[in-house]
Backbone bond lengths (Angstrom), bond angles and torsions (degrees), N, CA, C in turn:
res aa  C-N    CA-C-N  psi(-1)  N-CA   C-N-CA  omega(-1)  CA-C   N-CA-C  phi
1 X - - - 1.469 - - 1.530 111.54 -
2 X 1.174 130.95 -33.39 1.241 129.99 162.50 1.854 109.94 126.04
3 X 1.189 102.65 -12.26 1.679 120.86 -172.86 1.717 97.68 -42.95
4 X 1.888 125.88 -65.15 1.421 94.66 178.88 1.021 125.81 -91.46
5 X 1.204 146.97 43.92 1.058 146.32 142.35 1.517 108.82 -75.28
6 X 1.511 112.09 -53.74 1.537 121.10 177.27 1.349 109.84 -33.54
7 X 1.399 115.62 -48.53 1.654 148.63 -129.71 1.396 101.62 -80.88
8 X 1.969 97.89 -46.15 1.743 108.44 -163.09 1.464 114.71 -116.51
9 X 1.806 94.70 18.79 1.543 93.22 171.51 1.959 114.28 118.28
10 X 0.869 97.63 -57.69 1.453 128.58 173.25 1.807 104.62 -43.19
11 X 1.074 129.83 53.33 1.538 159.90 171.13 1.843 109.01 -40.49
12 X 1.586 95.74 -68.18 1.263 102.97 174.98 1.873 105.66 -54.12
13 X 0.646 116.63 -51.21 1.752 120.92 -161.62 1.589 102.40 -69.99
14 X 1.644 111.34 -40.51 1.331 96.16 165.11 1.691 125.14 -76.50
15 X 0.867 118.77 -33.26 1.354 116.14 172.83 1.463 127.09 -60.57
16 X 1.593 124.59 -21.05 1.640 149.70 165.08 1.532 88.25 -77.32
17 X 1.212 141.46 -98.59 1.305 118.29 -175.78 1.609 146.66 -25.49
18 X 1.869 103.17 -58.53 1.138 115.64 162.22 1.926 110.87 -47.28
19 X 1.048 121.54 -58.47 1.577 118.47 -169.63 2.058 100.61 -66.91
20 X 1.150 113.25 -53.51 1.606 110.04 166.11 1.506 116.50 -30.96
21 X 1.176 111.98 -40.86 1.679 121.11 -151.39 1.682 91.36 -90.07
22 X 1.468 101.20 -57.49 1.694 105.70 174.66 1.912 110.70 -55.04
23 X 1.224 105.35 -22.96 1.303 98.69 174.68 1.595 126.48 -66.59
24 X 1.805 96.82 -43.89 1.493 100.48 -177.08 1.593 93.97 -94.90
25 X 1.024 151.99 -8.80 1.376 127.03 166.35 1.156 113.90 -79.37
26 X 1.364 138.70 -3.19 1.324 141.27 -175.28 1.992 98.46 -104.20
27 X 1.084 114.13 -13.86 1.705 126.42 177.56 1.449 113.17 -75.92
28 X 1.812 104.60 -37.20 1.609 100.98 -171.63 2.108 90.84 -103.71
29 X 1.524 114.91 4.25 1.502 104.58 167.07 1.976 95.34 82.23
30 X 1.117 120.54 28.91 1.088 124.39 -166.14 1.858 97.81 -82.56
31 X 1.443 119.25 121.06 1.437 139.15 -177.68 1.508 120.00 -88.11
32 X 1.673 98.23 -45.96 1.460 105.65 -175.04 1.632 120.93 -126.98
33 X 0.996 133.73 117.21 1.553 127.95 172.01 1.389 110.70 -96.84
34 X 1.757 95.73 115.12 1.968 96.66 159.61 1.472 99.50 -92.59
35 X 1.685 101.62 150.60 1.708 108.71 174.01 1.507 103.33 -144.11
36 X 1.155 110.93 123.58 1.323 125.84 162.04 1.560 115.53 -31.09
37 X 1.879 114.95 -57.51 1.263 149.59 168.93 1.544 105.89 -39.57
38 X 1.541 106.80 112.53 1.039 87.09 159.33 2.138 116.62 -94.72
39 X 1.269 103.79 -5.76 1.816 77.87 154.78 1.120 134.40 -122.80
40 X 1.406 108.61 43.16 0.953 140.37 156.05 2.393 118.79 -76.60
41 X 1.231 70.40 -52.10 1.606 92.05 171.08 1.324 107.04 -73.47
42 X 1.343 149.71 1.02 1.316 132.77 -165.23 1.309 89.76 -136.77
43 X 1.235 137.91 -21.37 1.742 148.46 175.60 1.339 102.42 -80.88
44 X 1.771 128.50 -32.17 0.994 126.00 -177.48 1.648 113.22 -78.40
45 X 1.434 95.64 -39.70 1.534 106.30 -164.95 1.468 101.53 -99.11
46 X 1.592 146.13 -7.21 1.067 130.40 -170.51 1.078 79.32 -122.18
47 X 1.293 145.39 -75.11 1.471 141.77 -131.25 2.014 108.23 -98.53
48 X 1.037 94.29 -51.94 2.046 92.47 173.90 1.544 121.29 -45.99
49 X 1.528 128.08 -1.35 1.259 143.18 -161.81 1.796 90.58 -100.39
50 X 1.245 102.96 -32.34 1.884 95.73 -168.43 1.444 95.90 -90.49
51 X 1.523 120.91 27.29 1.472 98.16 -165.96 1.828 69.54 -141.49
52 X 0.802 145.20 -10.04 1.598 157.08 -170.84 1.639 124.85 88.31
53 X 1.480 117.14 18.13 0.879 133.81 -159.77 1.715 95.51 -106.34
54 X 1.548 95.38 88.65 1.688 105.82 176.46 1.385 124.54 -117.26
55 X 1.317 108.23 119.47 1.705 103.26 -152.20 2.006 91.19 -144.38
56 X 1.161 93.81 -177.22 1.547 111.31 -178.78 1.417 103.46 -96.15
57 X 1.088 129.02 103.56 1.652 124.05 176.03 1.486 106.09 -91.36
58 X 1.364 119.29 144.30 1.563 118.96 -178.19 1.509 92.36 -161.75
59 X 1.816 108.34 113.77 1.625 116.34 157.40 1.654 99.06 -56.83
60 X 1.767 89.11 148.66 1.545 92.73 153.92 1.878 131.51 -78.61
61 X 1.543 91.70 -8.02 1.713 69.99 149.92 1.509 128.44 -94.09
62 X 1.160 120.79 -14.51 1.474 112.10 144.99 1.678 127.83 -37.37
63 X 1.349 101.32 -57.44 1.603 69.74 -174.04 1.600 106.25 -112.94
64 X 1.317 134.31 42.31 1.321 133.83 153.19 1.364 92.14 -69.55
65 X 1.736 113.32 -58.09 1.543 124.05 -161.99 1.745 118.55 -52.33
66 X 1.286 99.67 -39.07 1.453 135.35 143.24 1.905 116.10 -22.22
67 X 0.960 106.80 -61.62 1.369 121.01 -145.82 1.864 86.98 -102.79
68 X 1.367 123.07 -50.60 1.506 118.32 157.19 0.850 110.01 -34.65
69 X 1.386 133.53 -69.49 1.218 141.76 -159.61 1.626 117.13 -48.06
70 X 1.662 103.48 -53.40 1.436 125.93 166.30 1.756 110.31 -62.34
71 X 0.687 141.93 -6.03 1.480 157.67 -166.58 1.591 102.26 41.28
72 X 1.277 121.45 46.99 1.551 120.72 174.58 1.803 97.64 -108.99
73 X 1.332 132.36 0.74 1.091 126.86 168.01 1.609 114.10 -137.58
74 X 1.352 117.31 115.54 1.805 130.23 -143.26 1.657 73.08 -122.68
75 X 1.351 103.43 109.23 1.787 102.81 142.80 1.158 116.42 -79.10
76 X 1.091 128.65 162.73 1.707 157.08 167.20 1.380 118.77 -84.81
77 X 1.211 101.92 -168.01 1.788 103.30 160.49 0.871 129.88 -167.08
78 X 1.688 100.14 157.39 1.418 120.66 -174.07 2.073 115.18 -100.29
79 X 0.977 92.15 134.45 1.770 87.32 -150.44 1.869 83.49 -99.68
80 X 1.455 102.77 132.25 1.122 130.25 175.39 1.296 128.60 33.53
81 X 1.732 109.73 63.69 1.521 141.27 156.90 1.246 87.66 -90.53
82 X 1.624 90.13 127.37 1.585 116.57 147.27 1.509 108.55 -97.83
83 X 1.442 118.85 116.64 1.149 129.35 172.99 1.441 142.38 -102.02
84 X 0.896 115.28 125.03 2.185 100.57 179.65 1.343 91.08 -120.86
85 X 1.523 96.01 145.97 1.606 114.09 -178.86 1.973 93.37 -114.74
86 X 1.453 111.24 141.71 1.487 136.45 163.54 1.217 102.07 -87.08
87 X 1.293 117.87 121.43 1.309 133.15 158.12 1.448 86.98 -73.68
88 X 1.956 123.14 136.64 1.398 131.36 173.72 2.008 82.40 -91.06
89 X 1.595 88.55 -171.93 1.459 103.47 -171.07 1.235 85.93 -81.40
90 X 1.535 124.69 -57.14 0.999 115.35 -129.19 1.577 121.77 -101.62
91 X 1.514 109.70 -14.34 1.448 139.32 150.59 1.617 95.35 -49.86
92 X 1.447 120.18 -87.87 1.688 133.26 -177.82 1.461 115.31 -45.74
93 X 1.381 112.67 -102.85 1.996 97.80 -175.43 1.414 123.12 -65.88
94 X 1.180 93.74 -17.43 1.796 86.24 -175.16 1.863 104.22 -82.11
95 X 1.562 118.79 -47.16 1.466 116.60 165.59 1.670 132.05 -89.01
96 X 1.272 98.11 -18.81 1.355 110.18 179.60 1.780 119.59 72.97
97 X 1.197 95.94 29.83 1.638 100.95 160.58 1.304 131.18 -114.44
98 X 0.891 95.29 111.24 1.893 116.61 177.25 1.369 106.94 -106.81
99 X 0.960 112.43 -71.28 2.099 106.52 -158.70 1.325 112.61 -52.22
100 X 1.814 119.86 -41.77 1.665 109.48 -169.65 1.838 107.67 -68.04
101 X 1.879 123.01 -5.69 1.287 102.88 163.05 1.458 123.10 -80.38
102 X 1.547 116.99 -37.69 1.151 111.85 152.54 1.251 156.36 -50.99
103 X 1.172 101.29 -20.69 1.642 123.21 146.41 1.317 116.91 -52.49
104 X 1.276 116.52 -49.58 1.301 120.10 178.00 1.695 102.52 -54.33
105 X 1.457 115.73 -82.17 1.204 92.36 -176.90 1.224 142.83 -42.22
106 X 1.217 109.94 -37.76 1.429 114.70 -168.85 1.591 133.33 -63.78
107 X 1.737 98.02 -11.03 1.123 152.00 -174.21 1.884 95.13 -74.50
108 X 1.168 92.73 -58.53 1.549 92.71 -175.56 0.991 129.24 -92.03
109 X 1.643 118.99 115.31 1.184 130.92 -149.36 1.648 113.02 -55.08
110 X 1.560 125.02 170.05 1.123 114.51 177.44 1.537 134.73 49.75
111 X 1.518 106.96 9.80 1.621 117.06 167.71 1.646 117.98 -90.89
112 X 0.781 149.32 178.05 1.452 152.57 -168.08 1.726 104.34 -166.20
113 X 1.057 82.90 81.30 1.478 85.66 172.00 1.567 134.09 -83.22
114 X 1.308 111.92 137.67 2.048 107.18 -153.72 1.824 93.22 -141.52
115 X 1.563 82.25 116.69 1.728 99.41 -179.78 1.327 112.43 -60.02
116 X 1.254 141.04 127.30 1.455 137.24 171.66 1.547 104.21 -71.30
117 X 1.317 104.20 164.63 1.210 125.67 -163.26 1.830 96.99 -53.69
118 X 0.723 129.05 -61.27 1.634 169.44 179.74 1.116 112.12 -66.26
119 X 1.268 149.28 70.03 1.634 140.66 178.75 1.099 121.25 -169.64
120 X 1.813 126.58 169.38 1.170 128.78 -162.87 1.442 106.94 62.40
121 X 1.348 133.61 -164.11 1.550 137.39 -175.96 1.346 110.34 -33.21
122 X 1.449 148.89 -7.93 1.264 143.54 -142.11 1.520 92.72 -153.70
123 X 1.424 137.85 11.06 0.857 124.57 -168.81 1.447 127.57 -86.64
124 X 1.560 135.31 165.52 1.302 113.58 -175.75 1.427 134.03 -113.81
125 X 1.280 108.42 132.28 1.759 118.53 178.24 1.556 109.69 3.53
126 X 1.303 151.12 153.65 1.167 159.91 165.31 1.915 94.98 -105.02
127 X 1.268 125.76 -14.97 1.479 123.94 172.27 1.814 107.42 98.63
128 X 1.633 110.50 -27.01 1.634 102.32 -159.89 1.719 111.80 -98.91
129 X 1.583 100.45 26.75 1.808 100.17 -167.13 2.035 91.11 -83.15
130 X 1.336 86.06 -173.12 1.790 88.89 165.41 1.188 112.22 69.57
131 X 1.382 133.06 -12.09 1.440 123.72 -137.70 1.648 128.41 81.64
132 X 1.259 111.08 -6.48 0.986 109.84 -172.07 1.887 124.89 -65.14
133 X 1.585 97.92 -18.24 1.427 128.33 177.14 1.723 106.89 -59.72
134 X 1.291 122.43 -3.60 1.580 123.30 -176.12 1.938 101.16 -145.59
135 X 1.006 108.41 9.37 1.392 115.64 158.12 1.812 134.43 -89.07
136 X 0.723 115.93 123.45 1.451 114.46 168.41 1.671 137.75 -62.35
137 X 1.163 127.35 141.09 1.728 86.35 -169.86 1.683 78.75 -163.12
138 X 1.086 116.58 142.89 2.012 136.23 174.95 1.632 90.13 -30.92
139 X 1.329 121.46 139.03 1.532 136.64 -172.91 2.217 85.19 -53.85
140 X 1.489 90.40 -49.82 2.138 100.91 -155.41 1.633 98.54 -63.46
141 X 1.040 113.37 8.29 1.867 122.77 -157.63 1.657 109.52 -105.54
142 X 1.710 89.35 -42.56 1.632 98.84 -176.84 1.528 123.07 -53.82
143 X 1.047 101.89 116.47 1.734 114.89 147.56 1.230 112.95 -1.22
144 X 1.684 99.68 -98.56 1.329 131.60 -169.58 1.792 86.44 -35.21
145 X 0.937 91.06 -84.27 1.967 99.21 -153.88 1.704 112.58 -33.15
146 X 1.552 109.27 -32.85 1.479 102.95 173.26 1.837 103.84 -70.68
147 X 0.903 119.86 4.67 1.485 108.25 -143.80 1.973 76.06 -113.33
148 X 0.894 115.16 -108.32 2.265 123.30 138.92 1.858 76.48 24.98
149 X 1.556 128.93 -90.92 1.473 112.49 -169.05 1.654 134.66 -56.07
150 X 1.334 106.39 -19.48 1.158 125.18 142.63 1.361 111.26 -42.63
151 X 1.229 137.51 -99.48 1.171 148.32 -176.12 1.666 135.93 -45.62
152 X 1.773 96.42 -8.65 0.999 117.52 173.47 1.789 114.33 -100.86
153 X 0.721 102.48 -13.62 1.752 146.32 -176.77 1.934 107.46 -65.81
154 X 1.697 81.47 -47.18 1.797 94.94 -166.15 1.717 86.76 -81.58
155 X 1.134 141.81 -14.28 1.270 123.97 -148.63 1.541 137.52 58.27
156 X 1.302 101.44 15.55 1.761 111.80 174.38 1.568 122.35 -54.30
157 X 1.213 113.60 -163.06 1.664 121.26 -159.16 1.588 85.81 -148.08
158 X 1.464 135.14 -35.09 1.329 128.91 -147.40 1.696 101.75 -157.34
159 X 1.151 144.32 124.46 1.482 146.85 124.44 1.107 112.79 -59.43
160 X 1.517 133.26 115.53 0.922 147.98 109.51 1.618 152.61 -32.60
161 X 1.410 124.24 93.44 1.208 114.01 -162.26 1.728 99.18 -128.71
162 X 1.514 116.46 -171.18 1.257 123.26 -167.98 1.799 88.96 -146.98
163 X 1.161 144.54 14.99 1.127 145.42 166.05 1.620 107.99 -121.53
164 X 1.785 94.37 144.78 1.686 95.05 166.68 1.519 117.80 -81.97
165 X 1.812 112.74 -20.28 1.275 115.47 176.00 2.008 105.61 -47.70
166 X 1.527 88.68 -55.55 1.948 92.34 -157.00 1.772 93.48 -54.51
167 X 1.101 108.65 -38.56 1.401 111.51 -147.03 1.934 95.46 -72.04
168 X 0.576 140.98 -24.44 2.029 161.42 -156.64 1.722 95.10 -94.73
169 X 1.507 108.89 -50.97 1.695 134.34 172.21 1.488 96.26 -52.40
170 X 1.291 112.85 -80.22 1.624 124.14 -157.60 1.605 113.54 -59.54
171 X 1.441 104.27 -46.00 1.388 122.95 157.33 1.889 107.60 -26.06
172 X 1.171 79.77 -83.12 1.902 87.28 171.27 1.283 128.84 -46.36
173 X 1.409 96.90 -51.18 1.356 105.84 170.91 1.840 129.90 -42.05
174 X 1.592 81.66 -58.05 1.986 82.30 -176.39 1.944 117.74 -70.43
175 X 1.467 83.19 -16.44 1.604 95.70 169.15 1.667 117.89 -56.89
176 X 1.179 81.70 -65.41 1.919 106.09 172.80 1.477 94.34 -35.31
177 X 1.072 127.75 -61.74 2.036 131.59 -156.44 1.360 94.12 -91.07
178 X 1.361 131.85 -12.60 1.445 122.09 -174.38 1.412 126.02 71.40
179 X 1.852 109.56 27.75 1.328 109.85 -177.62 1.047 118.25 -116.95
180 X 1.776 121.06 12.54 1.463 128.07 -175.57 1.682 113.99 -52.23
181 X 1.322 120.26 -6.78 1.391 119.36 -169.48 1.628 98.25 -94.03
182 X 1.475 111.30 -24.99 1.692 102.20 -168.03 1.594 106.62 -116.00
183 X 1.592 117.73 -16.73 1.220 99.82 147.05 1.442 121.36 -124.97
184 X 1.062 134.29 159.97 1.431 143.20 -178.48 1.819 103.34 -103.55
185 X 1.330 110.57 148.72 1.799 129.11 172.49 1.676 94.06 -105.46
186 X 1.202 117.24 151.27 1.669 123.70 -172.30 1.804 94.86 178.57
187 X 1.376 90.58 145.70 1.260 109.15 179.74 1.460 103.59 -98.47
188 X 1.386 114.40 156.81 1.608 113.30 -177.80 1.201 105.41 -67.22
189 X 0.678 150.53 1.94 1.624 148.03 -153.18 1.558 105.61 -116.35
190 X 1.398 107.71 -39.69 1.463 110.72 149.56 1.385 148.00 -62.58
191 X 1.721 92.13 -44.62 1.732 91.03 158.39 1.722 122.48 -62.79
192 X 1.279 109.49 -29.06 1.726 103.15 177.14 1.481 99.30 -71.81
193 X 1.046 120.18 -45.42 1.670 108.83 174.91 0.804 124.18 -39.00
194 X 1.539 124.69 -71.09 1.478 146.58 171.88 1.555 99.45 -44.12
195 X 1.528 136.63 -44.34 0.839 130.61 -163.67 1.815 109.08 -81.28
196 X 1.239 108.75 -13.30 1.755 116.16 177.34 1.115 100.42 -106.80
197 X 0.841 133.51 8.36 2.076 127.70 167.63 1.808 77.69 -89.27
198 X 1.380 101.23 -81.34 1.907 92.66 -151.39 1.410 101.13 -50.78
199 X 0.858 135.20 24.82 1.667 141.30 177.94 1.978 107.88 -101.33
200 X 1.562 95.47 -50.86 2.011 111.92 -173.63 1.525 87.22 -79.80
């Protein structure tokens, strides 16, 4: 989509992509984009419009939350995850959606979901926006890892996120502290999965 390039300066490179991309999505007549991404979704829907690239942007937690709602998508359950969900930046202040991920969970039976200290409008950096996701930085410096102590903090079983940035971050993160064995990073999209297998 062109977001780090946008992100780290690199203008020309996003704008050759962005207009390419608007080229072939406008070839197959394409109306609506779902994205996993959330900055992906905010490059599509805020920024691809100045380049003429006007389309329907929709996160997929929109319309899982969506599709609960409609009762054409029944989670299952997972019996006694304690969960905290990350508001990403760019899903949260930059779009302002919070509730349809929590919906999601809450949706799925047998989760327990536990607000971190830090979340919703106030929530904190995952470390990998900006470019920062291909940078190096002093282990005591990282983002992620203050963020990972947070969350380690709540006493959870599971992070929950709706970005591949946080999730790549957190990944690292619990590595870094040495707790990847007792908690797991997962995207919502996985727990409803996981949560309709132990369901079939």
């Amino acid at each position: 989509c062109g977001d780090p390039a946008r992100r780290m300066g690199d203008e020309y490179l996003f704008q050759t992509l962005c207009q390419k991309n608007i080229e072939v999505l406008k070839s197959y007549n394409v109306k609506r984009i779902v994205t996993s991404c959330p900055h992906g979704y905010n490059i599509f829907k805020k920024e691809y419009p100045q380049f003429g690239g006007n389309f329907e942007v929709i996160h997929h937690t929109e319309l899982m939350s969506k599709l609960i709602r409609q009762g054409k998508l029944k989670p299952g359950r997972l019996e006694g995850k304690r969960v905290a969900y990350h508001d990403s930046c760019y899903l949260g202040r930059y779009n302002d959606i919070y509730k349809q991920p929590r919906e999601i969970l809450k949706a799925i039976r047998g989760v327990q979901l536990v607000e971190l200290a830090r979340a919703g409008s106030r929530s904190f950096c995952c470390g990998g926006g900006g470019g920062h996701m291909w940078m190096e930085e002093e282990p005591d410096k990282r983002v992620n890892n203050r963020r990972i102590q947070e969350v380690i903090d709540a006493k959870v079983d599971l992070i929950a996120s709706a970005c591949p940035y946080c999730l790549t971050m957190f990944e690292d993160a619990l590595k870094a502290k040495g707790v990847e064995e007792t908690i797991k990073a997962k995207d919502l999209s996985e727990l409803v999965a996981e949560s309709l297998q132990k369901e079939a």
